[in-house]
C-alpha positions in Angstrom: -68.7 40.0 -5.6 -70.5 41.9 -8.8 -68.2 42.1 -12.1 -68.8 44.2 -14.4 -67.2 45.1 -17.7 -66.5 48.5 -18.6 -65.0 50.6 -21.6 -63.2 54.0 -20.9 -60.6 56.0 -23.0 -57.2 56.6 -22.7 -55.5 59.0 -24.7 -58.1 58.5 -27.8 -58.3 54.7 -27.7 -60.7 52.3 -25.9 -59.5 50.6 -22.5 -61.4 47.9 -21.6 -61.8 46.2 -18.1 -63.3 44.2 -15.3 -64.1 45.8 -12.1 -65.2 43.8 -9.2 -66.7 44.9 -6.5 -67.9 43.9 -2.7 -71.3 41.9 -2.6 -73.1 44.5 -0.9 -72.0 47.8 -2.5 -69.7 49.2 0.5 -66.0 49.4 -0.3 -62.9 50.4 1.6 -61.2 52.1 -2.1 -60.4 51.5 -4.8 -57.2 49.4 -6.4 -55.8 49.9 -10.0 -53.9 46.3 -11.1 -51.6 46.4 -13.5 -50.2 43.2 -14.4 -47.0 41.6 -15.9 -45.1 42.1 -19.4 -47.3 41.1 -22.3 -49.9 40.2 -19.7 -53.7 40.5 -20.2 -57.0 41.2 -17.6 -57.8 37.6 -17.0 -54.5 36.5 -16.1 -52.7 38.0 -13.3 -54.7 41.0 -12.7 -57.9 39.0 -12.8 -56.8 36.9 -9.6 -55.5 39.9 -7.2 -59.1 41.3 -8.2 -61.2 38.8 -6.9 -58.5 38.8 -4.1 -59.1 42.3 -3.0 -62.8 42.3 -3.9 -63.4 39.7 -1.4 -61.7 41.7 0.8 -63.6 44.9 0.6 -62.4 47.1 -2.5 -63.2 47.9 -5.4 -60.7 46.4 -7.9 -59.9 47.3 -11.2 -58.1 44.4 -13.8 -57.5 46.0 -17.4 -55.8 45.5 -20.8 -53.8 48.3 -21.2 -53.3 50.0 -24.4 -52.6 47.4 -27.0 -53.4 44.7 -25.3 -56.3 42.2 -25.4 -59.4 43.5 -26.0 -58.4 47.3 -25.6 -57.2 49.4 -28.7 -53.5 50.9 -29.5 -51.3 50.3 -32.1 -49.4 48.5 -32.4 -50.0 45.2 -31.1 -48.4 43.8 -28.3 -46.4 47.4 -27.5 -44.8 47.5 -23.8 -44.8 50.7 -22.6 -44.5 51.8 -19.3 -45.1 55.1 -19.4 -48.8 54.7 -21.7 -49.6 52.0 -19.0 -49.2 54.9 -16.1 -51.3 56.8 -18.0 -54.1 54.1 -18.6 -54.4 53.7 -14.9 -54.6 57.4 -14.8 -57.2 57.4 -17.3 -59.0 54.6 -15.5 -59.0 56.7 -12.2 -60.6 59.3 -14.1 -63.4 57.4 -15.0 -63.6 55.3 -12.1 -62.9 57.3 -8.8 -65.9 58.5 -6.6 -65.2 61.8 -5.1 -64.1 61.3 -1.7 -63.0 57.2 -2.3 -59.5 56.5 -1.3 -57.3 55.6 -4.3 -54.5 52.4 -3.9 -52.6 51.1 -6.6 -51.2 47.9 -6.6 -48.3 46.5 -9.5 -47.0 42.9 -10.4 -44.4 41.8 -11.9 -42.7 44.3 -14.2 -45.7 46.9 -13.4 -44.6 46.7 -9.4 -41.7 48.8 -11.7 -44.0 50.5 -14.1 -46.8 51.6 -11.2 -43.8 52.8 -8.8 -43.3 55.6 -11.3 -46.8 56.4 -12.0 -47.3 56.8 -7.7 -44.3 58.9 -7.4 -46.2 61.3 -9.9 -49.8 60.7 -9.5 -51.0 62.6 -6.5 -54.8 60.4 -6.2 -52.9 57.3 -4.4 -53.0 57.3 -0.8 -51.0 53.8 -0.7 -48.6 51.4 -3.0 -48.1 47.7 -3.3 -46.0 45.6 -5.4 -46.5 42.0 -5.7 -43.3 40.2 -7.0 -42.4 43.4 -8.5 -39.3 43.7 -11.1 -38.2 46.9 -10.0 -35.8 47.6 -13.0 -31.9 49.0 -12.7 -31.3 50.1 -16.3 -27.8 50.9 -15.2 -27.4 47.4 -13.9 -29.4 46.3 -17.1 -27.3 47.9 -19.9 -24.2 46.5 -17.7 -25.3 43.1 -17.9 -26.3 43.1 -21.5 -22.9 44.7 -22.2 -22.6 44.9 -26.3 -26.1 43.7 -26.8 -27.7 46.5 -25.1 -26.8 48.6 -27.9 -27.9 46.2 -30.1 -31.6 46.0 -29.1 -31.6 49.5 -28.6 -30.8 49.6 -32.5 -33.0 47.1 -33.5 -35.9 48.0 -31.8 -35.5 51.9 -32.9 -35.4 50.5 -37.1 -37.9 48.0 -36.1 -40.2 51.7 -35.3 -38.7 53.8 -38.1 -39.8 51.0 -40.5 -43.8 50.8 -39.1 -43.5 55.1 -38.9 -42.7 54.9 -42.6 -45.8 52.4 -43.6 -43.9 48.9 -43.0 -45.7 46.0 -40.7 -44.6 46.2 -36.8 -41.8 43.6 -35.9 -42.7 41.0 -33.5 -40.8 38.3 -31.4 -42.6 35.7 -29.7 -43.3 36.7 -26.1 -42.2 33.0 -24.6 -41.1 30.5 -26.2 -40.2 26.9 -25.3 -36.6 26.9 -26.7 -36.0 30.6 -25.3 -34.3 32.0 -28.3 -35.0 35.4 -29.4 -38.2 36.0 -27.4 -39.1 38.5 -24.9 -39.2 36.8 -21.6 -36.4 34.4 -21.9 -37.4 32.2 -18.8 -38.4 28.6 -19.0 -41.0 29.0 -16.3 -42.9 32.2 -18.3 -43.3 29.9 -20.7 -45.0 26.8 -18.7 -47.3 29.7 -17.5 -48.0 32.3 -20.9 -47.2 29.3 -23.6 -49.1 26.6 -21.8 -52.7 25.7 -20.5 -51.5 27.0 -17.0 -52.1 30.7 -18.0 -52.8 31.3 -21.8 -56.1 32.4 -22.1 -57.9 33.6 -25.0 -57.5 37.3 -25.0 -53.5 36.5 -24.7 -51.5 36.7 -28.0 -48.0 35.2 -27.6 -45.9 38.0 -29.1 -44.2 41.5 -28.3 -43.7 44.4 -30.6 -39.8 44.9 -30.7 -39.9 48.6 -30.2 -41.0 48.1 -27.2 -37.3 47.9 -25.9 -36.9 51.6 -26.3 -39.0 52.1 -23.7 -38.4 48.8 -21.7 -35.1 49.2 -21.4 -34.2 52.4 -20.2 -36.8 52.5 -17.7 -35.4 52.8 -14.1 -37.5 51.8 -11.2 -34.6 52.2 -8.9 -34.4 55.8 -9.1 -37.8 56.8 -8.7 -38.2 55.1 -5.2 -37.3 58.3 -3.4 -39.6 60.4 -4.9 -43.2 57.6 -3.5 -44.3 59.6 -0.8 -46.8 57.4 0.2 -47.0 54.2 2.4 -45.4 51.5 0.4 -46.0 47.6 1.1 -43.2 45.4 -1.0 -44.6 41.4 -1.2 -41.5 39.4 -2.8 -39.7 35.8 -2.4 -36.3 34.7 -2.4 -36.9 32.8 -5.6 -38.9 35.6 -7.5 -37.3 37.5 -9.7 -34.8 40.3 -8.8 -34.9 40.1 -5.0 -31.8 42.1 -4.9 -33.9 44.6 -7.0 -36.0 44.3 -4.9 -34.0 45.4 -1.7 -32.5 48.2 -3.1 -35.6 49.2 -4.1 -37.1 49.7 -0.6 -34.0 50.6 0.7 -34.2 53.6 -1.8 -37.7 54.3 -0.6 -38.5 57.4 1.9 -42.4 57.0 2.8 -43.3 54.8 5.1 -42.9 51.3 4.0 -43.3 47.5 4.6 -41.9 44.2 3.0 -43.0 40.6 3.6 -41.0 37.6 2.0 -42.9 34.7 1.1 -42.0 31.1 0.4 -42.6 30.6 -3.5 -41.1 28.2 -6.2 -40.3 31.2 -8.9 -41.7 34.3 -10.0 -44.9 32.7 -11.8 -46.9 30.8 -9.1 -47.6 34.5 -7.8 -49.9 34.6 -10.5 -51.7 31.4 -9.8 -51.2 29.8 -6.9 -53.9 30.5 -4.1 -52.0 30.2 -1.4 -49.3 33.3 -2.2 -52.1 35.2 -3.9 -54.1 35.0 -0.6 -50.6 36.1 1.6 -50.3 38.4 -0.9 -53.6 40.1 -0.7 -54.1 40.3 2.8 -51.1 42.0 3.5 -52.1 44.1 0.1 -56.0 45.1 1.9 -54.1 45.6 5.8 -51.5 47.9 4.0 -54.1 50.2 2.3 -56.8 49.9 5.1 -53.6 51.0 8.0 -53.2 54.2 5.0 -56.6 55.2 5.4 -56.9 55.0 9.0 
């Protein structure tokens, strides 16, 4: 395959990214990857990349907005909604008249892209890979009186940086999974470990993010994809109730394979499901084309 790096803007700051491409020059489309929380390009958006380039597309793997190499301020700012409009942006830059658009979401951007497809009229075709496909009702009912209280914190945590203070940060992962953003021992043998820290990655996460994080609702949005949808998920990712009510929600025509997998994290690494994965990804959006 040919990688090349490429700069583009989004919304007034610089987005950069690798785009691989088929030895050869002919491609069957072209697939936007957005990754998990806090992720960066070379992690798991760099692998379903070289995935789907071997197979035929063109396949974008970006830091989004303040992230990695790319500007934004803050640092280290979740936001689903300025990561729909990066991919936007990207298609902007990056879509051939007449080239079949596919978008493809891991991890919490299965979520985050699910929204952006139901809106964004360019993709003929969906997949999410392990995607957390988030039930803020179900989320605020779990969290019960803390809800409010990270809703709280992250808004004063904003109103302090708006008024000329520093950003607050928490670590993303953290081996003792205190007050850190993903508070799962196995996201930290993959982002706080040799396994998948890289050196673009920076081990934190703005705490305003929550006020975007935290409402956003994946499940109600499922209705609204009118497009062929493929769902890739295991028993022992995360959410696979999610999951399921997810597709059951969905309307377009649509498609879920389980997988055998230890967790949520070997989908970012481990060859085998990133292979399963991919295949069914490249069938899905060649069968949307056809």
């Amino acid at each position: 395959m040919n990688v090349s790096r490429i700069t583009f803007a989004s919304h007034g700051d610089e987005i950069v990214g690798l785009l691989h491409e088929p030895a050869g020059g002919r491609s069957s489309g072209l697939v936007m990857i957005s990754g998990p929380l806090t992720s960066v390009k070379e992690q798991a958006p760099l692998a379903y990349a070289r995935a789907l380039a071997t197979r035929g597309f063109r396949a974008l793997a970006m830091d989004h907005r303040h992230f990695g190499e790319s500007r934004g301020n803050p640092r280290q700012f979740e936001s689903p909604t300025r990561k729909g409009e990066d991919i936007q942006s990207a298609l902007d830059a990056l879509l051939v008249p007449g080239e079949a658009a596919f978008a493809l979401g891991v991890c919490a951007a299965g979520g985050y892209v699910a929204a952006l497809v139901a809106r964004e009229p360019r993709f003929r075709a969906f997949a999410g890979i392990a995607g957390v496909y988030h039930d803020a009702q179900a989320q605020k009912a779990a969290m019960g009186a803390q809800y409010d209280a990270a809703i709280a914190r992250a808004r004063a945590a904003r109103e302090r940086r708006l008024a000329g203070g520093e950003a607050e940060y928490i670590p993303a992962v953290a081996a003792d999974l205190g007050d850190v953003a993903m508070p799962l021992r196995e996201a930290f043998e993959y982002y706080g470990t040799s396994r998948g820290a890289v050196a673009n990655y920076v081990n934190r996460f703005a705490v305003e993010s929550r006020l975007e994080t935290l409402p956003f609702d994946a499940q109600s949005v499922a209705a609204e994809i009118a497009v062929p949808t493929l769902l890739v998920h295991s028993e022992h990712a995360l959410a696979p109730s999610w999951a399921r009510t997810f597709y059951g929600r969905l309307r377009a025509p649509k498609r879920d394979v389980w997988l055998e997998s230890k967790g949520q994290i070997d989908f970012y690494d481990d060859p085998r499901l990133i292979d399963a994965a991919a295949d069914a990804a490249a069938g899905h959006f060649r069968s949307a084309v056809s």
